[in-house]
KOLTORKOL-108915 format. One record per residue (C-alpha): residue number from 1; residue in three letters; chain; x, y, z. Coordinates in steps of 0.001 Angstrom, whole numbers, plus 500000, padded with zeros to 6 digits. Example, Ala and Ser with C-alpha at 12.3 -4.5 7.8 and 13.67 -1.06 7.14 Angstrom:
<nodes>
<node><resi>1</resi><resn>ALA</resn><chain>A</chain><px>512300</px><py>495500</py><pz>507800</pz></node>
<node><resi>2</resi><resn>SER</resn><chain>A</chain><px>513670</px><py>498940</py><pz>507140</pz></node>
</nodes>
This chain:
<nodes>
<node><resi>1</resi><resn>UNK</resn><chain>A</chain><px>523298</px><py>203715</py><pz>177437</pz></node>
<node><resi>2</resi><resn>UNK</resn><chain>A</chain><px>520206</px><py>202562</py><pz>176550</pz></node>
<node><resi>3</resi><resn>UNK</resn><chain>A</chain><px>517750</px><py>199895</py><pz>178544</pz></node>
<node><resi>4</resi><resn>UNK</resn><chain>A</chain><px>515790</px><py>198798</py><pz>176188</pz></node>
<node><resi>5</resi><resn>UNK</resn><chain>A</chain><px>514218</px><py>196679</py><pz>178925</pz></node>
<node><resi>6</resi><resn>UNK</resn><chain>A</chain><px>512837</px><py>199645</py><pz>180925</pz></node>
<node><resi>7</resi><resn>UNK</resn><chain>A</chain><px>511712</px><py>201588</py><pz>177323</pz></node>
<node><resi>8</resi><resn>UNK</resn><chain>A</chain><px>510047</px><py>198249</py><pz>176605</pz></node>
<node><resi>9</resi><resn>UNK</resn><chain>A</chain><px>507998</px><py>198613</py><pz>180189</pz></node>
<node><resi>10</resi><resn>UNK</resn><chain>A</chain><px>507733</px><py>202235</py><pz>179869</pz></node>
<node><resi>11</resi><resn>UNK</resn><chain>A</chain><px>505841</px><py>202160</py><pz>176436</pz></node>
<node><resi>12</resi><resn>UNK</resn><chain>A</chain><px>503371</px><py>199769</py><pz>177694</pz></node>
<node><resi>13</resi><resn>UNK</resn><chain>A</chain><px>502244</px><py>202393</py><pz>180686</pz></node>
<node><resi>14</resi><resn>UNK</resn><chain>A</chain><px>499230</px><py>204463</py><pz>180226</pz></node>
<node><resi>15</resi><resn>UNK</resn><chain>A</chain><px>500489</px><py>208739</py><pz>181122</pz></node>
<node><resi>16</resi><resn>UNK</resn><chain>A</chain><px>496936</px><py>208758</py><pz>182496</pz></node>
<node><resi>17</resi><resn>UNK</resn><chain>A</chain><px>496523</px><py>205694</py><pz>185104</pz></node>
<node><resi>18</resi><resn>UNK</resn><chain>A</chain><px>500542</px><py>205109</py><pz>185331</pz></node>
<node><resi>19</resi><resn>UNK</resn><chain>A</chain><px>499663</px><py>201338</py><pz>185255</pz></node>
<node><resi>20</resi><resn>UNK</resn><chain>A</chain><px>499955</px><py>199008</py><pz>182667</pz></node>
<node><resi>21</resi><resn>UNK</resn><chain>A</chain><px>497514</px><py>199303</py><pz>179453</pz></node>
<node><resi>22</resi><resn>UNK</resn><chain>A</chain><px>493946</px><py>197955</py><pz>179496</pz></node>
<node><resi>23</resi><resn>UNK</resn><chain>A</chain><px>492626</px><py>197769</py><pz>176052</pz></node>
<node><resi>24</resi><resn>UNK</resn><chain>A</chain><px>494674</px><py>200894</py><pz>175173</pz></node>
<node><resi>25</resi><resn>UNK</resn><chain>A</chain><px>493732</px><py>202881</py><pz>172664</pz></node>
<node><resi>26</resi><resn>UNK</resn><chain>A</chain><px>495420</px><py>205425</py><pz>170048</pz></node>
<node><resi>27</resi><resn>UNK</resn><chain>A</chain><px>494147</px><py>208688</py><pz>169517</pz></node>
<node><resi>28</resi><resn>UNK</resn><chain>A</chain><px>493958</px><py>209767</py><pz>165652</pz></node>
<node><resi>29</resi><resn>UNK</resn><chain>A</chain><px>496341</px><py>212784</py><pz>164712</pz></node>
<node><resi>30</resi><resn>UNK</resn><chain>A</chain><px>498570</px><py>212733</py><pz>167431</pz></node>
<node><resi>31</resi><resn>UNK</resn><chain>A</chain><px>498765</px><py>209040</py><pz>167831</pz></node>
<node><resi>32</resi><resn>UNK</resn><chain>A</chain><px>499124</px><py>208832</py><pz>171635</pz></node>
<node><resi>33</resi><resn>UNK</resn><chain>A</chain><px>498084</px><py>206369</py><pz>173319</pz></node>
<node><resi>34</resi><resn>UNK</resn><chain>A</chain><px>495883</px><py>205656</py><pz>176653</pz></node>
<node><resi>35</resi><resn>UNK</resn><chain>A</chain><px>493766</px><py>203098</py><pz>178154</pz></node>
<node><resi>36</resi><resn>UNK</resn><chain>A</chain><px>490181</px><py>203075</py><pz>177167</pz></node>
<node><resi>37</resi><resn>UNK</resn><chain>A</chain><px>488649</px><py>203046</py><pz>180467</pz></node>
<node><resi>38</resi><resn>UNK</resn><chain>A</chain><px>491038</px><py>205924</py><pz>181388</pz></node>
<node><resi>39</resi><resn>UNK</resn><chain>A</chain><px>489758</px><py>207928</py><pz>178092</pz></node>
<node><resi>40</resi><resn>UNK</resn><chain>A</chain><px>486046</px><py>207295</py><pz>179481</pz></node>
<node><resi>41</resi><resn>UNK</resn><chain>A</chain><px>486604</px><py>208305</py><pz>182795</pz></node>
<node><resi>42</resi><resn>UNK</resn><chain>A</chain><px>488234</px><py>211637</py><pz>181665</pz></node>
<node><resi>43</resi><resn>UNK</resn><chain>A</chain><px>485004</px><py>212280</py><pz>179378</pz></node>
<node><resi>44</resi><resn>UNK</resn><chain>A</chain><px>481844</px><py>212988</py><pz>180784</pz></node>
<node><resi>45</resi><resn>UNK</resn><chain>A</chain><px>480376</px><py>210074</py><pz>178177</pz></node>
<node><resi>46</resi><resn>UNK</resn><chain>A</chain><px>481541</px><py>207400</py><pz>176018</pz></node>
<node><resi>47</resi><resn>UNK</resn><chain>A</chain><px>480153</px><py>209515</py><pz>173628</pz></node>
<node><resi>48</resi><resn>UNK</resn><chain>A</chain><px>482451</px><py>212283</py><pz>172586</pz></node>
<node><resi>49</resi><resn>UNK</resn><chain>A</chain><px>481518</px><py>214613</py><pz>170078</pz></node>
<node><resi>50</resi><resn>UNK</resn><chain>A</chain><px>484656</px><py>216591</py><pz>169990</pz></node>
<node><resi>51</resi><resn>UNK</resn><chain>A</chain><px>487840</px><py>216663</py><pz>173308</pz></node>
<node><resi>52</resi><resn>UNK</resn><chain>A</chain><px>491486</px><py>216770</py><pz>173116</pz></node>
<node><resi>53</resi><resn>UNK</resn><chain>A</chain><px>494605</px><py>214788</py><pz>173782</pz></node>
<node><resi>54</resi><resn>UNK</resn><chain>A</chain><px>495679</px><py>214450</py><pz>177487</pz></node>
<node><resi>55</resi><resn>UNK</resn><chain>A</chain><px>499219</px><py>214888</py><pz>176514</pz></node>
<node><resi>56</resi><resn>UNK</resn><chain>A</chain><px>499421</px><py>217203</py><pz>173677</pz></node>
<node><resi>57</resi><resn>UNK</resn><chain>A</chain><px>496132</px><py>219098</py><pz>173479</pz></node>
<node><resi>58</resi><resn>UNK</resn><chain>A</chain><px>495568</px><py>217684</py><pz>169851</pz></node>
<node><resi>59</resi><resn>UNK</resn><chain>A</chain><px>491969</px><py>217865</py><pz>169272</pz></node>
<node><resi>60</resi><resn>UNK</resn><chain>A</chain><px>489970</px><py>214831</py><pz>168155</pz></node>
<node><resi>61</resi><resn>UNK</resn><chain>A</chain><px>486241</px><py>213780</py><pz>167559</pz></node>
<node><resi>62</resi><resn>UNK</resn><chain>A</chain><px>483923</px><py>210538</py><pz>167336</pz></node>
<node><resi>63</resi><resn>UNK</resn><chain>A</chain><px>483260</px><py>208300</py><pz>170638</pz></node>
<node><resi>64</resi><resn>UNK</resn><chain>A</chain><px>485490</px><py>206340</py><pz>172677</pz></node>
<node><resi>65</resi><resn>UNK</resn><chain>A</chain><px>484375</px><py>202899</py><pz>171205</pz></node>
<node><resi>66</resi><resn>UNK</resn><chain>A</chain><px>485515</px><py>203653</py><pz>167968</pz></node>
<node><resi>67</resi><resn>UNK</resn><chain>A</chain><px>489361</px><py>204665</py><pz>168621</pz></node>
<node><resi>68</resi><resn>UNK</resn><chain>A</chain><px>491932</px><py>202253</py><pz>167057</pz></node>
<node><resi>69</resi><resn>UNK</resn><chain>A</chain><px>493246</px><py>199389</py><pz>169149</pz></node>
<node><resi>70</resi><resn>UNK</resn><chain>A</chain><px>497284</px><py>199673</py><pz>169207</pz></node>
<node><resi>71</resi><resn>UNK</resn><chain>A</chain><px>498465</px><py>196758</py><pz>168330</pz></node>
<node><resi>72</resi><resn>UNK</resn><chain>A</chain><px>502034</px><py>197550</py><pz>168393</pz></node>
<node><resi>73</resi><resn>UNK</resn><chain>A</chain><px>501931</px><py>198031</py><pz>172747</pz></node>
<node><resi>74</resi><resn>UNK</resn><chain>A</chain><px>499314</px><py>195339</py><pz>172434</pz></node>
<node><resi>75</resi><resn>UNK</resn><chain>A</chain><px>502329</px><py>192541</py><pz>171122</pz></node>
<node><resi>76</resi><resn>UNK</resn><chain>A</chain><px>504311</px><py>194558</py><pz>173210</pz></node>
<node><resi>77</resi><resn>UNK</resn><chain>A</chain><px>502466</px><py>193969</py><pz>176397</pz></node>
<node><resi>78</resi><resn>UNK</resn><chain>A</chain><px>502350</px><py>190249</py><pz>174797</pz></node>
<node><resi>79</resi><resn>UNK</resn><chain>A</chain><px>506662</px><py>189831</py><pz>174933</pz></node>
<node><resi>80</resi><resn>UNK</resn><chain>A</chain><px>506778</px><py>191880</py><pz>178297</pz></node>
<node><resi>81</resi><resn>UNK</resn><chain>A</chain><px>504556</px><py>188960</py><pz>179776</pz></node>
<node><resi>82</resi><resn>UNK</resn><chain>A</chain><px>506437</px><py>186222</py><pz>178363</pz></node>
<node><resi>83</resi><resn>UNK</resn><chain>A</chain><px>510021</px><py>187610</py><pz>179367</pz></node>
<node><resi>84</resi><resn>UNK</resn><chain>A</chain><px>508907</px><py>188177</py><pz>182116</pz></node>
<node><resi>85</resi><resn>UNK</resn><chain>A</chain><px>507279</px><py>184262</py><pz>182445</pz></node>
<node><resi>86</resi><resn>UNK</resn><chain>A</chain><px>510410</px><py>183017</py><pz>181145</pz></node>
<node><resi>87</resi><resn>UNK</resn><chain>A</chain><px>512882</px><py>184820</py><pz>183713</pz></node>
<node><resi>88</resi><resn>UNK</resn><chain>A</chain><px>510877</px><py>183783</py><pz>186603</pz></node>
<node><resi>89</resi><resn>UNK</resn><chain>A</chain><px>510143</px><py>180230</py><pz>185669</pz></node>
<node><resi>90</resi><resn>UNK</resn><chain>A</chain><px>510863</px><py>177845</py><pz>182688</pz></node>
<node><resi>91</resi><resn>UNK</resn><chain>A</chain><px>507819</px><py>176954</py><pz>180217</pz></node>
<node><resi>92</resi><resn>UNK</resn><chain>A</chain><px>507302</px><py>173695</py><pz>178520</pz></node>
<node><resi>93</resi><resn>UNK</resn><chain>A</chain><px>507842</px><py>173590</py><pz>175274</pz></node>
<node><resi>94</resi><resn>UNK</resn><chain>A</chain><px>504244</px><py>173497</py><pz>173684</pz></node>
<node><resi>95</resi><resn>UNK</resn><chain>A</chain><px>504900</px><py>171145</py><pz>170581</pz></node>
<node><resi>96</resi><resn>UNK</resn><chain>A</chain><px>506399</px><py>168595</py><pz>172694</pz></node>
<node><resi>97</resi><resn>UNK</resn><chain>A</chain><px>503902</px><py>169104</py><pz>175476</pz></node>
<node><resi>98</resi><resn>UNK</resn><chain>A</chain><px>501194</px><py>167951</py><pz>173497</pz></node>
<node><resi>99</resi><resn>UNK</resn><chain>A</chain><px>503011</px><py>164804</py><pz>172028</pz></node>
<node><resi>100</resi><resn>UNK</resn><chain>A</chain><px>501410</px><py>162317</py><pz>173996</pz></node>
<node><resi>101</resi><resn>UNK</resn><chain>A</chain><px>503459</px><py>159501</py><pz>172353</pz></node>
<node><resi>102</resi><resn>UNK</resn><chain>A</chain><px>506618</px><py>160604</py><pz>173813</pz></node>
<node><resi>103</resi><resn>UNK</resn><chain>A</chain><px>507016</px><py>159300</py><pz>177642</pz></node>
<node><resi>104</resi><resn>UNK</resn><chain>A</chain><px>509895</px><py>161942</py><pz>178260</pz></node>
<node><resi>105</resi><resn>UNK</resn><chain>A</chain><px>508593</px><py>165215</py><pz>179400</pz></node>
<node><resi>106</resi><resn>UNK</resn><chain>A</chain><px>508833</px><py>168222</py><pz>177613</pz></node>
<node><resi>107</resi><resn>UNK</resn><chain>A</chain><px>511685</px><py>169915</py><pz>176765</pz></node>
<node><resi>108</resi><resn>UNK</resn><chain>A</chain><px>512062</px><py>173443</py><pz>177882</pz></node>
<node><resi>109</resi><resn>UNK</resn><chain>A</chain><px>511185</px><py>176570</py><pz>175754</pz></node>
<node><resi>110</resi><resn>UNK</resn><chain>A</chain><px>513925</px><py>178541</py><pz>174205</pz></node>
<node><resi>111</resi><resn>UNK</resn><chain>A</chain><px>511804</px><py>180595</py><pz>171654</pz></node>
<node><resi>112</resi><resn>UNK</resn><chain>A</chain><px>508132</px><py>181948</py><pz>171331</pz></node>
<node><resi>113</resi><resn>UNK</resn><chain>A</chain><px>506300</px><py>182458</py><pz>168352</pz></node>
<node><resi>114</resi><resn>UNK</resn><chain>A</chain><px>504113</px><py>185631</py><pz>168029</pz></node>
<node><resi>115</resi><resn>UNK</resn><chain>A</chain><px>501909</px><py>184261</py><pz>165086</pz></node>
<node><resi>116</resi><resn>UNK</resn><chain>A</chain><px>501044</px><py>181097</py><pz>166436</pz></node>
<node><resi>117</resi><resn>UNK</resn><chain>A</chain><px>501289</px><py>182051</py><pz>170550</pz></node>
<node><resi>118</resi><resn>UNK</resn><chain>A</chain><px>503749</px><py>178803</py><pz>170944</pz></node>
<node><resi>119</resi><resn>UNK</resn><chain>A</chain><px>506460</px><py>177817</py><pz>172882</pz></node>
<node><resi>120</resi><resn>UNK</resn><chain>A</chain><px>509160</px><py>175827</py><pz>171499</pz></node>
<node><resi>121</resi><resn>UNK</resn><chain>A</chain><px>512210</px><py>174403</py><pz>172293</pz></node>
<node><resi>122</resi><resn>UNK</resn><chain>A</chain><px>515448</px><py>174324</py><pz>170016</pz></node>
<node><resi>123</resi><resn>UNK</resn><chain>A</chain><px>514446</px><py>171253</py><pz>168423</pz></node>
<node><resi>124</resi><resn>UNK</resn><chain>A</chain><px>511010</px><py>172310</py><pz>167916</pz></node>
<node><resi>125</resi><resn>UNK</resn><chain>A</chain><px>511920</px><py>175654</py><pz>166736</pz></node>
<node><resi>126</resi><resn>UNK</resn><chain>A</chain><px>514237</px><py>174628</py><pz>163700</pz></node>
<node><resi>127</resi><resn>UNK</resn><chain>A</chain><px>511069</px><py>172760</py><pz>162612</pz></node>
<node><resi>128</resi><resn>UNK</resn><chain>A</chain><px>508653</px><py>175801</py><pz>162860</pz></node>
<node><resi>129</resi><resn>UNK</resn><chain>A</chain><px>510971</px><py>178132</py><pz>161792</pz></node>
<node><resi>130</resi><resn>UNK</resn><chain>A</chain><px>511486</px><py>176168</py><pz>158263</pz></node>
<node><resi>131</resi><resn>UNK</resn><chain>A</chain><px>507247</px><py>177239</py><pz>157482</pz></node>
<node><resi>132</resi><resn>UNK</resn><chain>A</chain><px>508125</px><py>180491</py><pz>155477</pz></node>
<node><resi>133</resi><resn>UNK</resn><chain>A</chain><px>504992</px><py>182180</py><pz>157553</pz></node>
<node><resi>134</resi><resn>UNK</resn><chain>A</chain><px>506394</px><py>181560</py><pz>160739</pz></node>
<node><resi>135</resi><resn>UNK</resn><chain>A</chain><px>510154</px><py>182840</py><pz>160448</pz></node>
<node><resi>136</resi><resn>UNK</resn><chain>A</chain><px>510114</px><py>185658</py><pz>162565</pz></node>
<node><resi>137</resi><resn>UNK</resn><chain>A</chain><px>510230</px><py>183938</py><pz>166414</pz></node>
<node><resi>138</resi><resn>UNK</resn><chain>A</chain><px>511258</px><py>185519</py><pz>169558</pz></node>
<node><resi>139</resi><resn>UNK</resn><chain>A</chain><px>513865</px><py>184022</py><pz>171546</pz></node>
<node><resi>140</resi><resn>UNK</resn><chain>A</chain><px>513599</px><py>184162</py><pz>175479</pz></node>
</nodes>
């Protein structure tokens, strides 16, 4: 069966440091992916006229600096810290958080935006989910 809960962790490790991504980076051709520090540690200098993937031996040129951000593992590091916020404690939802009218506290977040970096709670969400930008939310 599959965990998508441990493939969600496992994508957002770096084969090179085995720790979580810092500012990882994707290699053109191959498309693997590694931290940048890791990349400039394996290099003799940040500027790399031609080496080759750590993984697959795919060669590739330029410097370090100018390898693609992923932004797929970069949202993906994004969700794995908010499940993991949400297991461990509850967040406030962030709409009602910053009424300052309302003298009840806030309610508690059901759902996370990835466009706007918001918490919501149920109430909160049918409102934001109604803006046709904003449909796509992630539920805790």
């Amino acid at each position: 069966m599959l965990n998508i809960r441990k493939n969600q962790k496992e994508v957002t490790i770096c084969p090179l440091c085995d720790e979580t991504y810092t500012d990882p980076r994707i290699l053109p051709g191959c498309l693997h992916t590694f931290c940048l520090r890791c990349l400039e540690k394996r290099e003799a200098s940040a500027v790399v006229v031609e080496s080759s993937c750590p993984v697959c031996g795919e060669k590739y040129c330029g410097p370090l600096a100018n390898l693609s951000r992923n932004a797929f593992v970069l949202k993906l590091m994004t969700i794995n810290r908010i499940a993991g916020a949400s297991m461990t404690q509850s967040s406030p939802c962030d709409v009602c958080q910053a009424d300052e009218s309302s003298a009840s506290p806030a309610a508690v977040a059901t759902h996370y935006c990835l466009n706007c970096s918001e918490s919501f709670c149920d109430k909160c969400h049918t409102m934001h989910s109604r803006i046709r930008s904003t449909e796509t939310l992630l539920a805790y």
